[in-house]
C-alpha positions as CSV (number, residue, x, y, z in Angstrom):
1,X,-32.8,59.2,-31.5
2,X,-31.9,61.2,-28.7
3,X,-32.3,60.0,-24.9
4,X,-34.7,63.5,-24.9
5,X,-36.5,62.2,-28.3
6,X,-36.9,58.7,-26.1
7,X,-38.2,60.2,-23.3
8,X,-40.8,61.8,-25.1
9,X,-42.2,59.6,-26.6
10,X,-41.6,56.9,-23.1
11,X,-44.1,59.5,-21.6
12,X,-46.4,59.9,-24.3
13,X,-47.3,56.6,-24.2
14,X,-47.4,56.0,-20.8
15,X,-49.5,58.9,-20.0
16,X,-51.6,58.1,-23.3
17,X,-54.7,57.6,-20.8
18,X,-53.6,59.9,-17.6
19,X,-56.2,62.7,-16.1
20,X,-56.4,65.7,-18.4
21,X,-54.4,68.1,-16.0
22,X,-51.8,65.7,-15.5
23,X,-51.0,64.0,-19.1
24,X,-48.9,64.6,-22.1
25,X,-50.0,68.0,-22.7
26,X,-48.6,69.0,-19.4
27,X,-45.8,67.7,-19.7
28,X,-44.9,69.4,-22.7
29,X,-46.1,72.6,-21.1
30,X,-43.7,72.2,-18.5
31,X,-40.6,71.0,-21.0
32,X,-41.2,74.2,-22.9
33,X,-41.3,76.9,-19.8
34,X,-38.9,74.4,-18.7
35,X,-36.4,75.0,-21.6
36,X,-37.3,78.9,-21.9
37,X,-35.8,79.1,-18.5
38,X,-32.8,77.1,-18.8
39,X,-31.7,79.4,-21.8
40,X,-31.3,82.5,-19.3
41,X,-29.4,80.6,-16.8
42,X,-26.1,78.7,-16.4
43,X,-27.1,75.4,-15.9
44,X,-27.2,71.1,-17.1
45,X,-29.9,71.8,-19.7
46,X,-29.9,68.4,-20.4
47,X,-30.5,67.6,-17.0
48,X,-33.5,70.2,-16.8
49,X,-34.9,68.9,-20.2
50,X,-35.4,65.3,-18.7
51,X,-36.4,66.0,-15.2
52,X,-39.1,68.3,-16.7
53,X,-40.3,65.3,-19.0
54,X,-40.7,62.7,-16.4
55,X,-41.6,64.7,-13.6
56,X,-45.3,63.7,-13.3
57,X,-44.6,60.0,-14.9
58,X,-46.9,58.8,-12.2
59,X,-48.0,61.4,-10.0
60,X,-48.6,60.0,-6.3
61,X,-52.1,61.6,-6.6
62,X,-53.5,59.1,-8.3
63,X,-51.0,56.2,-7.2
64,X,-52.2,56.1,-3.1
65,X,-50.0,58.9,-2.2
66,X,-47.2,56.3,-3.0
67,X,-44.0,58.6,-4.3
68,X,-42.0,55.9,-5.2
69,X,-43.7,54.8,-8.0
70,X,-42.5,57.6,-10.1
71,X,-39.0,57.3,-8.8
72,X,-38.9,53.8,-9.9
73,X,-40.2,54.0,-13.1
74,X,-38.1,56.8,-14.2
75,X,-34.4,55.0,-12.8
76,X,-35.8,52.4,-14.9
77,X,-36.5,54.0,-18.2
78,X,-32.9,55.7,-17.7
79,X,-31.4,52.6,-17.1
80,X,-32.5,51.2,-20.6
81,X,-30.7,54.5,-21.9
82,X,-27.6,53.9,-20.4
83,X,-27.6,56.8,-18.3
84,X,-24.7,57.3,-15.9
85,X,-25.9,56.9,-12.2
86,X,-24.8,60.5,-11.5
87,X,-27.7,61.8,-13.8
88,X,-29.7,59.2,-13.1
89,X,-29.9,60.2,-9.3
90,X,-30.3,64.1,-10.0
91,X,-33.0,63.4,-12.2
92,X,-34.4,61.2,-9.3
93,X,-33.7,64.2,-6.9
94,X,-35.8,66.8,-9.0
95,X,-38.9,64.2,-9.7
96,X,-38.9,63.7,-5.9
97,X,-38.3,67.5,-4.7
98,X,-40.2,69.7,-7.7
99,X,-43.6,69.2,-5.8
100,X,-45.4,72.4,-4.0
101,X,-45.9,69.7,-1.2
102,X,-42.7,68.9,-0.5
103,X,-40.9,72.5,-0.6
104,X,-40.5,72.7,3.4
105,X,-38.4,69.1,3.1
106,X,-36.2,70.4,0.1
107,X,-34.8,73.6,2.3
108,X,-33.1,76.9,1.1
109,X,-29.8,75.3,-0.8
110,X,-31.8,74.2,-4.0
111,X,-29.9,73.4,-7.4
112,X,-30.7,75.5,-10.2
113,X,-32.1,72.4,-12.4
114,X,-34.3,72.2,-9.7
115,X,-35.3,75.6,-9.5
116,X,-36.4,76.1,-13.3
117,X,-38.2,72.5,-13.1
118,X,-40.2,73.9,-10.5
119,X,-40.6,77.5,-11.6
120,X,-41.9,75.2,-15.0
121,X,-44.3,73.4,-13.1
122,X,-45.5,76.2,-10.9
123,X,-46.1,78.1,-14.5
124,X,-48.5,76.0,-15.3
125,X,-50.5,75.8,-12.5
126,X,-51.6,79.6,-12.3
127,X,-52.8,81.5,-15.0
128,X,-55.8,80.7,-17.7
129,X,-54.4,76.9,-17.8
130,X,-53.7,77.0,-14.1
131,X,-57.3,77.6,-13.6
132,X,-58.6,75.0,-16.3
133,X,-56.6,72.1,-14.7
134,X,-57.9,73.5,-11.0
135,X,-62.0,72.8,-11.7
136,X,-61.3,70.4,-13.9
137,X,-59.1,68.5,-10.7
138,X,-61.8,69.7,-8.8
139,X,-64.5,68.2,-10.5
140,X,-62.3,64.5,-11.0
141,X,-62.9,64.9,-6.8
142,X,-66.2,66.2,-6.8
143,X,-64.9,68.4,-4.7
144,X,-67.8,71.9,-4.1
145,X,-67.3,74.9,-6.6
146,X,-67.4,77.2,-3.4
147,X,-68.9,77.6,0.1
148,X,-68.4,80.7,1.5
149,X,-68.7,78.9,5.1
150,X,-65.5,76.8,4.7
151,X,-62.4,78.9,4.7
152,X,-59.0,78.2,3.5
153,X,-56.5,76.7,5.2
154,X,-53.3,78.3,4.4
155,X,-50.8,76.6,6.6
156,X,-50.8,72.6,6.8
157,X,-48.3,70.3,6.7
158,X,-47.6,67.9,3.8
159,X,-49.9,64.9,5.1
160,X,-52.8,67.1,5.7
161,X,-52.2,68.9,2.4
162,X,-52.5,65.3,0.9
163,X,-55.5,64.7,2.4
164,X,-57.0,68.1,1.9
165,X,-60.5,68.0,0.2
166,X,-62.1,71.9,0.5
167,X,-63.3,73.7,-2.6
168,X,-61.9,74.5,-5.5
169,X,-61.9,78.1,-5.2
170,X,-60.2,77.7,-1.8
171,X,-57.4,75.5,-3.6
172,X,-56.4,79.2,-5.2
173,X,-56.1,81.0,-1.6
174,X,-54.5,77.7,-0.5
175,X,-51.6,77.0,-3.2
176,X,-52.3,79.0,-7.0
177,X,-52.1,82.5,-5.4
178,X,-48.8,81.8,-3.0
179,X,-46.8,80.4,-6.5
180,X,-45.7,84.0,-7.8
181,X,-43.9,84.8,-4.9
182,X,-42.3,81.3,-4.3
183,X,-40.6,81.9,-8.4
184,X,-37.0,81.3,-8.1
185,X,-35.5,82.7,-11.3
186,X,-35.8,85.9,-13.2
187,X,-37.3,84.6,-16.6
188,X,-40.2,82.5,-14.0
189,X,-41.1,85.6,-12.2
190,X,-41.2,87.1,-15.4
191,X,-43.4,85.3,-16.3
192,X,-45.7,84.6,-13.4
193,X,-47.0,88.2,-13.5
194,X,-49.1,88.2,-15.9
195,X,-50.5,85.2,-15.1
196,X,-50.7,85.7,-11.2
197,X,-52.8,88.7,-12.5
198,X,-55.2,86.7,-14.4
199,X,-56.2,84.5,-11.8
200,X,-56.6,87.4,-9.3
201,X,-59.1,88.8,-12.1
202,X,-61.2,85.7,-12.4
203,X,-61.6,85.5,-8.9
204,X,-63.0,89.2,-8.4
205,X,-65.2,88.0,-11.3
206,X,-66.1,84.5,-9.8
207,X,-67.1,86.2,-6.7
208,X,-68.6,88.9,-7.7
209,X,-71.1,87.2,-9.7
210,X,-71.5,84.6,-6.7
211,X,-73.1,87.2,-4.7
Protein backbone atom coordinates (compact mmCIF):
# COMPACT_ATOMS: atom_id res chain seq x y z
CA UNK A 1 0.00 0.00 0.00
CA UNK A 2 0.70 3.47 -0.24
CA UNK A 3 2.31 5.62 2.82
CA UNK A 4 -1.36 7.74 2.19
CA UNK A 5 -3.34 4.14 2.12
CA UNK A 6 -1.14 3.53 5.70
CA UNK A 7 -1.97 6.61 7.12
CA UNK A 8 -5.48 6.04 6.77
CA UNK A 9 -5.97 3.39 8.04
CA UNK A 10 -3.04 4.37 11.15
CA UNK A 11 -5.69 7.05 11.94
CA UNK A 12 -8.70 5.05 11.66
CA UNK A 13 -7.79 2.98 14.17
CA UNK A 14 -6.32 5.19 16.44
CA UNK A 15 -9.14 7.51 16.49
CA UNK A 16 -11.59 4.34 16.36
CA UNK A 17 -12.98 5.76 19.87
CA UNK A 18 -12.10 9.70 19.62
CA UNK A 19 -14.96 12.48 20.39
CA UNK A 20 -17.50 12.68 17.51
CA UNK A 21 -16.25 16.14 16.21
CA UNK A 22 -12.83 15.22 16.33
CA UNK A 23 -12.60 11.31 14.87
CA UNK A 24 -12.23 9.65 11.60
CA UNK A 25 -14.99 11.27 10.01
CA UNK A 26 -13.20 14.51 10.32
CA UNK A 27 -10.46 13.67 9.26
CA UNK A 28 -11.65 12.52 6.10
CA UNK A 29 -13.60 15.69 5.83
CA UNK A 30 -10.56 17.60 6.05
CA UNK A 31 -8.38 15.12 3.47
CA UNK A 32 -11.12 15.67 0.90
CA UNK A 33 -11.41 19.75 1.10
CA UNK A 34 -7.87 19.18 1.72
CA UNK A 35 -7.23 17.54 -1.76
CA UNK A 36 -10.02 19.79 -3.60
CA UNK A 37 -7.71 22.56 -2.77
CA UNK A 38 -4.43 21.21 -3.56
CA UNK A 39 -5.67 20.55 -7.20
CA UNK A 40 -6.07 24.43 -7.94
CA UNK A 41 -2.72 25.23 -6.54
CA UNK A 42 0.99 24.51 -7.25
CA UNK A 43 2.02 22.70 -4.43
CA UNK A 44 3.62 19.04 -2.48
CA UNK A 45 0.19 17.34 -2.70
CA UNK A 46 1.60 14.66 -1.07
CA UNK A 47 2.68 16.64 1.56
CA UNK A 48 -0.88 18.21 1.98
CA UNK A 49 -2.52 14.80 1.70
CA UNK A 50 -0.62 13.57 4.97
CA UNK A 51 -0.59 16.61 7.03
CA UNK A 52 -4.38 16.73 6.56
CA UNK A 53 -4.65 12.96 7.70
CA UNK A 54 -2.76 13.26 10.88
CA UNK A 55 -3.56 16.66 11.82
CA UNK A 56 -5.88 16.01 14.81
CA UNK A 57 -4.02 12.40 15.67
CA UNK A 58 -4.33 13.52 19.17
CA UNK A 59 -5.70 16.85 19.55
CA UNK A 60 -4.20 18.67 22.75
CA UNK A 61 -7.88 19.33 23.72
CA UNK A 62 -8.38 16.27 25.06
CA UNK A 63 -4.56 15.43 25.85
CA UNK A 64 -4.05 18.41 28.95
CA UNK A 65 -3.38 21.04 26.47
CA UNK A 66 -0.15 18.98 25.88
CA UNK A 67 0.85 19.59 21.85
CA UNK A 68 3.46 17.36 21.78
CA UNK A 69 1.63 14.39 21.95
CA UNK A 70 0.46 14.68 18.39
CA UNK A 71 3.90 15.63 17.18
CA UNK A 72 5.32 12.60 18.56
CA UNK A 73 3.02 10.20 17.49
CA UNK A 74 3.02 11.32 14.00
CA UNK A 75 7.28 11.43 13.63
CA UNK A 76 6.76 8.07 14.81
CA UNK A 77 4.24 6.59 12.48
CA UNK A 78 6.41 8.25 9.61
CA UNK A 79 9.33 6.85 10.84
CA UNK A 80 7.93 3.19 10.41
CA UNK A 81 7.35 4.51 6.68
CA UNK A 82 10.65 5.41 5.99
CA UNK A 83 9.91 8.83 5.44
CA UNK A 84 12.81 11.28 4.75
CA UNK A 85 13.33 13.70 7.69
CA UNK A 86 12.70 16.63 5.37
CA UNK A 87 8.91 15.54 5.07
CA UNK A 88 8.85 14.26 8.15
CA UNK A 89 9.58 17.77 9.76
CA UNK A 90 7.08 19.73 7.29
CA UNK A 91 4.44 17.43 8.15
CA UNK A 92 5.46 18.15 11.83
CA UNK A 93 5.38 21.94 11.02
CA UNK A 94 1.69 21.83 9.64
CA UNK A 95 0.26 19.52 12.59
CA UNK A 96 1.80 22.08 14.97
CA UNK A 97 0.83 25.38 13.07
CA UNK A 98 -2.82 24.47 11.29
CA UNK A 99 -4.61 25.36 14.65
CA UNK A 100 -6.98 28.68 14.82
CA UNK A 101 -5.10 28.98 18.26
CA UNK A 102 -1.91 29.26 17.16
CA UNK A 103 -2.26 31.61 13.98
CA UNK A 104 -0.68 34.76 15.78
CA UNK A 105 2.74 32.38 16.42
CA UNK A 106 2.72 31.12 12.74
CA UNK A 107 3.10 34.96 11.22
CA UNK A 108 2.32 36.29 7.62
CA UNK A 109 5.11 33.95 5.53
CA UNK A 110 2.90 30.73 5.60
CA UNK A 111 3.72 27.75 3.09
CA UNK A 112 1.06 26.85 0.78
CA UNK A 113 0.65 23.11 2.27
CA UNK A 114 -0.01 24.88 5.15
CA UNK A 115 -2.47 27.25 3.92
CA UNK A 116 -4.86 24.50 2.19
CA UNK A 117 -4.51 22.29 5.49
CA UNK A 118 -5.86 25.06 7.25
CA UNK A 119 -8.32 26.44 4.85
CA UNK A 120 -9.40 22.31 5.07
CA UNK A 121 -9.79 22.39 8.61
CA UNK A 122 -11.41 25.82 8.89
CA UNK A 123 -14.04 24.32 6.22
CA UNK A 124 -15.21 22.13 8.41
CA UNK A 125 -15.71 23.99 11.25
CA UNK A 126 -18.33 26.60 9.82
CA UNK A 127 -21.22 25.70 7.94
CA UNK A 128 -24.16 22.91 8.73
CA UNK A 129 -21.19 20.43 10.04
CA UNK A 130 -19.36 23.33 11.58
CA UNK A 131 -22.38 23.95 13.70
CA UNK A 132 -23.07 20.12 14.50
CA UNK A 133 -19.44 19.59 15.91
CA UNK A 134 -19.98 23.26 17.88
CA UNK A 135 -23.13 21.96 20.35
CA UNK A 136 -22.13 18.75 20.10
CA UNK A 137 -18.33 20.11 21.68
CA UNK A 138 -20.38 22.19 23.60
CA UNK A 139 -22.39 19.70 25.19
CA UNK A 140 -19.01 17.16 25.73
CA UNK A 141 -18.23 20.53 28.12
CA UNK A 142 -21.46 21.17 29.42
CA UNK A 143 -20.81 24.30 28.45
CA UNK A 144 -24.63 26.79 28.46
CA UNK A 145 -26.63 26.82 25.08
CA UNK A 146 -26.66 30.75 25.57
CA UNK A 147 -26.85 33.62 28.16
CA UNK A 148 -27.48 36.66 26.81
CA UNK A 149 -25.62 38.27 30.02
CA UNK A 150 -22.12 36.77 29.05
CA UNK A 151 -20.71 38.37 26.01
CA UNK A 152 -18.09 37.19 23.75
CA UNK A 153 -14.79 37.70 24.02
CA UNK A 154 -13.30 38.40 20.72
CA UNK A 155 -9.68 39.08 21.45
CA UNK A 156 -7.62 36.65 23.82
CA UNK A 157 -4.54 35.28 23.67
CA UNK A 158 -3.78 31.52 23.00
CA UNK A 159 -3.71 30.51 26.85
CA UNK A 160 -6.88 32.19 27.63
CA UNK A 161 -8.43 30.84 24.41
CA UNK A 162 -7.49 27.37 25.93
CA UNK A 163 -9.06 27.92 28.86
CA UNK A 164 -12.05 29.64 27.54
CA UNK A 165 -15.42 28.10 28.76
CA UNK A 166 -18.49 30.68 27.59
CA UNK A 167 -21.39 29.44 25.56
CA UNK A 168 -21.68 27.79 22.66
CA UNK A 169 -23.38 30.32 20.77
CA UNK A 170 -20.63 32.78 21.75
CA UNK A 171 -17.93 30.16 20.43
CA UNK A 172 -19.56 31.38 16.77
CA UNK A 173 -18.94 35.27 17.56
CA UNK A 174 -15.64 34.11 19.05
CA UNK A 175 -13.91 31.83 16.27
CA UNK A 176 -16.80 30.22 13.45
CA UNK A 177 -17.86 33.66 12.17
CA UNK A 178 -13.97 35.21 11.92
CA UNK A 179 -12.93 31.83 9.64
CA UNK A 180 -14.32 33.18 6.16
CA UNK A 181 -12.27 36.05 6.17
CA UNK A 182 -8.99 34.32 7.61
CA UNK A 183 -9.41 31.70 4.04
CA UNK A 184 -6.08 31.82 2.31
CA UNK A 185 -6.72 30.39 -1.12
CA UNK A 186 -9.23 30.92 -3.84
CA UNK A 187 -10.94 27.40 -4.03
CA UNK A 188 -11.36 27.89 0.31
CA UNK A 189 -12.94 31.24 0.07
CA UNK A 190 -14.87 29.75 -2.56
CA UNK A 191 -16.03 27.69 -0.61
CA UNK A 192 -16.51 29.31 2.69
CA UNK A 193 -19.36 31.54 1.32
CA UNK A 194 -21.85 29.56 1.32
CA UNK A 195 -21.20 28.14 4.32
CA UNK A 196 -20.31 31.39 6.24
CA UNK A 197 -23.89 32.24 5.07
CA UNK A 198 -25.48 29.33 6.64
CA UNK A 199 -24.28 29.83 9.94
CA UNK A 200 -25.18 33.52 9.89
CA UNK A 201 -28.84 32.18 9.04
CA UNK A 202 -29.09 29.75 11.93
CA UNK A 203 -28.07 32.30 14.16
CA UNK A 204 -30.86 34.98 13.12
CA UNK A 205 -33.06 31.84 13.59
CA UNK A 206 -31.52 30.63 17.03
CA UNK A 207 -32.05 34.04 18.33
CA UNK A 208 -34.96 34.91 17.06
CA UNK A 209 -36.76 32.16 18.41
CA UNK A 210 -34.76 32.74 21.84
CA UNK A 211 -36.56 35.87 22.42
Amino acid sequence: MSITENTIQFVKEKLKNAEAGHDWFHIERVYKNAKKIAAEEDCDTLLVEISALLHDIADAKFHNGDENIALEISRDFLETQNCTEDFIIDVLYSIKNISFKNREEVGDNIPIELQIIQDADRLDAIGAIGIARTFHFGGFKNNLLYDPEILPVTKFNKEEYKKSNGTTINHFYEKLLLLKDMMHTEKGKEMAEKRHQFMLNFLDEFLAEWD
